[in-house]
N, C-alpha and C positions, 0 to 999 in steps of 0.2 A: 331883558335880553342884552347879551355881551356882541356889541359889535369890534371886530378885529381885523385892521386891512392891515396883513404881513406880505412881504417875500418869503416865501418859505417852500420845502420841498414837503410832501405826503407820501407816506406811505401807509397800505390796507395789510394785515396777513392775518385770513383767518380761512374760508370757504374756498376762498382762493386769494392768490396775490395780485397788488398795480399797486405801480408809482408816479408818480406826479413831481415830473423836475420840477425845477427851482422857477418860481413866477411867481408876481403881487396876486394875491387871492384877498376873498373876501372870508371871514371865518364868524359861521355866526352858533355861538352858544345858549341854547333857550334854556327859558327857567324847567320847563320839565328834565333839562338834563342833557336833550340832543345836541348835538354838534354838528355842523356842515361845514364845506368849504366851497366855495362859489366863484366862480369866474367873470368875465365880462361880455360874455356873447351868448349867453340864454336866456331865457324869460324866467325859469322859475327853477330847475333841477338842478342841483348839486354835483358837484364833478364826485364828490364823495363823502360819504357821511354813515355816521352813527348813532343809531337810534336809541330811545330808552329803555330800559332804563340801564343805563351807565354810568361812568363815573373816568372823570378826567383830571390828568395829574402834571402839574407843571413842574418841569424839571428845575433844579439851577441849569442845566445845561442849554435855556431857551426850547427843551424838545418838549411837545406835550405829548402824553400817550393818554389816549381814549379806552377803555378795555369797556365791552359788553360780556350778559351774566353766562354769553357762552365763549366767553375768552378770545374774541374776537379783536383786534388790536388797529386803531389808527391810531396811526405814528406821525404827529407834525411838528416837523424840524424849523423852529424860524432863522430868520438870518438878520432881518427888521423889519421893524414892527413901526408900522407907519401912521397907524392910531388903533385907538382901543378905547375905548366908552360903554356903559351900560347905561340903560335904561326900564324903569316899571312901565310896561306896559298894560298893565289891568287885566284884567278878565273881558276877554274879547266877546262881545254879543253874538256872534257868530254868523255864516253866511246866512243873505236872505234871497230864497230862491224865488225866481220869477215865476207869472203867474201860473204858465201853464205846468211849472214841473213842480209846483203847489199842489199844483189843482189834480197832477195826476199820481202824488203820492196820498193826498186825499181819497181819491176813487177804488185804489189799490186796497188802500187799510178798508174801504167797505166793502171792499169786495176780494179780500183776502186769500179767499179759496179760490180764486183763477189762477195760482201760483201752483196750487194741487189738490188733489179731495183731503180734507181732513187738516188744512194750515188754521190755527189759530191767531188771531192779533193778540200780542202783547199787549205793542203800544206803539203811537206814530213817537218824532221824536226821541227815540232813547236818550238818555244822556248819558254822556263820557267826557275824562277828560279833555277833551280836546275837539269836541262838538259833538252835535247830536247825529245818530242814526236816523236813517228818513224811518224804516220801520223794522221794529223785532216782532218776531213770531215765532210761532211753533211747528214743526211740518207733522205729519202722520203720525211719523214715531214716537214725537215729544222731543226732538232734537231742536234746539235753538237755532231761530234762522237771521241774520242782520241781511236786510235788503235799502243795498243805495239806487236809489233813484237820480236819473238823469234826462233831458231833451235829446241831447247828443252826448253817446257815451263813448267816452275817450280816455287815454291811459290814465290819465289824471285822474279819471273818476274811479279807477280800478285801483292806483295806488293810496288812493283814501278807505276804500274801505277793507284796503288791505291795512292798514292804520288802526282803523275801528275793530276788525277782527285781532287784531294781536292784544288791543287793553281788554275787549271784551272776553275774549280765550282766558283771560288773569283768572276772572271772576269762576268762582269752583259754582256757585248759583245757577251758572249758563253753560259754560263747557261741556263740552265743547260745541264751538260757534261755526254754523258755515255760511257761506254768502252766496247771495245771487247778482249781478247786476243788472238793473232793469232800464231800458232807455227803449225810445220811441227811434232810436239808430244806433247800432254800435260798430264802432270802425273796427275793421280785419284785424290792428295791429293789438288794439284794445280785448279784443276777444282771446288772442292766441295769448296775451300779455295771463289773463283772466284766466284760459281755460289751466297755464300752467300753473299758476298759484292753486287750483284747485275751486275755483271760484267758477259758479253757475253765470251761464249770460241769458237773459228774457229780453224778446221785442216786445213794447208793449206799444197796445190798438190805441189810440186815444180814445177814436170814435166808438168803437168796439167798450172801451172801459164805460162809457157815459150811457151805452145803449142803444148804440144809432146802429151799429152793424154786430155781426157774430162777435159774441163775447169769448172767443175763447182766443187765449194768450198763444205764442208761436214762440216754445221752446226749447234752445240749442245748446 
């Protein structure tokens, strides 16, 4: 990973335009290729960024341009560059989820078919670049299904497996891939975030999953 704290202006023009006057940013370039620039008053989202696969190109002129494989264009202009280092960070073991959203993508891959008549398990786990899916399956049709599992589902969780569906869509094996998001709560803004990507949302029962009460899933 390249870390970059510049002054620099940004500019996007692709789906649509924004720019980003002139401020010190944080600019981080991962080995898969992405690119972000990051400010100092959020916890985790990028004021703007380009995902992979890309390719970035430094000018003599201090301007980098970012282009994506659909000609999509960040444009950052520096002014100074206040440091720059990389770093090998390894192969990341990846998140480990607590017990209970263990325990209920566990319940889910056995009992698969409460998602709908006729889903088949792949496999818990999928693996991807960039971590594993909780679970692939198959629905009725034979259409590839990537299901994230959460406690509380929130954009975060919806912008991950919006992640997963993009390297997984690559694969001509699975394509094309749709998703569900499954959480035991999913917040309004997280749903509407979901329902636009085209992305299914499921409440799931815990108690209902384990057998204590009506098994049947409550899907919207």
């Amino acid at each position: 990973m390249r870390l970059v704290i510049a002054r620099c202006s940004v500019d996007y023009a692709g789906r649509l335009t924004a720019h980003l006057p002139s401020a010190p940013r944080l600019i981080l370039v991962k080995a898969d290729g992405s690119v972000s620039v990051h400010a100092d008053d959020r916890a985790y989202k990028p004021l703007n960024w380009m995902s992979p696969p890309c390719t970035l190109k430094e000018g003599d002129d201090a301007v980098w341009t970012v282009v994506n494989k659909a000609g999509e264009k960040l444009i950052i202009t520096m002014e100074e560059i206040l440091h720059d280092s990389s770093h090998e960070l390894g192969v990341d073991p990846g998140l480990i989820k607590d017990g209970v959203e263990a325990h209920l993508q566990e319940l889910l891959a056995d009992r698969i078919e409460t998602l709908g008549e006729g889903y088949a398990l792949i496999r818990r786990e999928y693996p991807t670049a960039i971590g594993p899916v909780d679970i692939l399956c198959r629905d009725a049709d034979g259409g590839t299904v990537a299901v994230e599992i959460k406690r509380r589902g929130e954009i975060d969780g919806v912008e991950q497996l919006t992640r997963y569906l993009e390297l997984l869509n690559r694969d001509p094996r699975l394509a094309p891939v749709r998703g569900i998001f499954a959480a035991q709560e999913i917040k309004p803004q997280a749903r509407v975030l979901a329902t636009d990507r085209g992305i299914g949302c499921t409440v799931l029962d815990y108690d209902a999953l384990r057998g204590i009460e009506d098994d049947k899933l409550r899907l919207f």
